[in-house]
C-alpha positions in Angstrom: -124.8 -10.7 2.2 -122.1 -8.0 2.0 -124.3 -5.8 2.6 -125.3 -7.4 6.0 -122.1 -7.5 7.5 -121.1 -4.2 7.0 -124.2 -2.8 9.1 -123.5 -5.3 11.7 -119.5 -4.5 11.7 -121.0 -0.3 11.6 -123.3 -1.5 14.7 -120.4 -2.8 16.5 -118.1 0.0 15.7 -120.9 2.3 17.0 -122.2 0.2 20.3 -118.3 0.2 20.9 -117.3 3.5 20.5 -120.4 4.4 22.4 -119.2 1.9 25.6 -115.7 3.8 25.2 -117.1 7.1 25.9 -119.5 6.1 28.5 -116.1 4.7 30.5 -114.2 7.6 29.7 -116.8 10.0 31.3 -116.8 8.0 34.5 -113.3 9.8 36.0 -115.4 11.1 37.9 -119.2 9.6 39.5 -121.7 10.8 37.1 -125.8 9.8 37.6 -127.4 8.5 34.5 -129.2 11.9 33.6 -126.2 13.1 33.6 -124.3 10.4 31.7 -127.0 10.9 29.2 -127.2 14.9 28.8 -123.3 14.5 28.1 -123.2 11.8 25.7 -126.5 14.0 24.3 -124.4 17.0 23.5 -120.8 16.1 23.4 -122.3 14.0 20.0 -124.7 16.4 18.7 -127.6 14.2 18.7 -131.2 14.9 17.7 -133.3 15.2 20.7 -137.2 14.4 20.7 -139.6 12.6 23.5 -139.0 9.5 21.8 -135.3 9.6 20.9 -134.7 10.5 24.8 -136.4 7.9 26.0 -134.7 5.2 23.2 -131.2 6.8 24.5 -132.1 6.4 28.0 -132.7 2.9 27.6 -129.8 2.0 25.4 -127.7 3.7 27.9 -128.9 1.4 30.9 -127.9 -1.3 28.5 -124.4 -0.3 28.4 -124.1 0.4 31.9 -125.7 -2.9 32.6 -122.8 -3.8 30.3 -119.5 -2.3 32.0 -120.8 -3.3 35.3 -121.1 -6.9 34.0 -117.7 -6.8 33.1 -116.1 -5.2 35.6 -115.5 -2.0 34.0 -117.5 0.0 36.5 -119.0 0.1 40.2 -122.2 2.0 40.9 -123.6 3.7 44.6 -126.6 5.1 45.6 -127.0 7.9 47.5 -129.3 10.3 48.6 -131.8 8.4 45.8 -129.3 8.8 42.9 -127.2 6.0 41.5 -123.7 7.6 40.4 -121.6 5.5 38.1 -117.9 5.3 38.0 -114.5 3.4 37.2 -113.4 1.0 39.4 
């Protein structure tokens, strides 16, 4: 059972880390490609079809996340959608 809680606690660690960067990037409006490209290579990540599309996704979730909360505000414009602090 040990065992268990220390991947979930390394989960959280991780998904809050991650949620920390994401609104520390967002000084400044960034679009989600770009959000992406930087968490991408600011971490060294390994980068195939699938893995992009898997970070992509997770990435939405977070955003879904801070905006939820409050954390951020989002605009559209000219067919982007840039995120940033409020």
């Amino acid at each position: 059972m040990t065992q268990s809680y220390d991947i979930i606690d390394k989960n959280e660690g991780n998904t809050n880390r991650y949620l920390q960067e994401i609104y520390d990037y967002l000084d400044q409006p960034y679009t989600r490609e770009e959000l992406l490209s930087k968490i991408i290579n600011d971490n060294n990540l390994k980068l195939d079809y699938k893995e992009y599309h898997y970070y992509n996704s997770t990435l939405g979730a977070m955003l879904s996340v801070l905006i939820n909360n409050d954390k951020i505000q989002y605009e559209v414009e000219n067919g982007l959608v840039y995120y940033y602090k409020i």
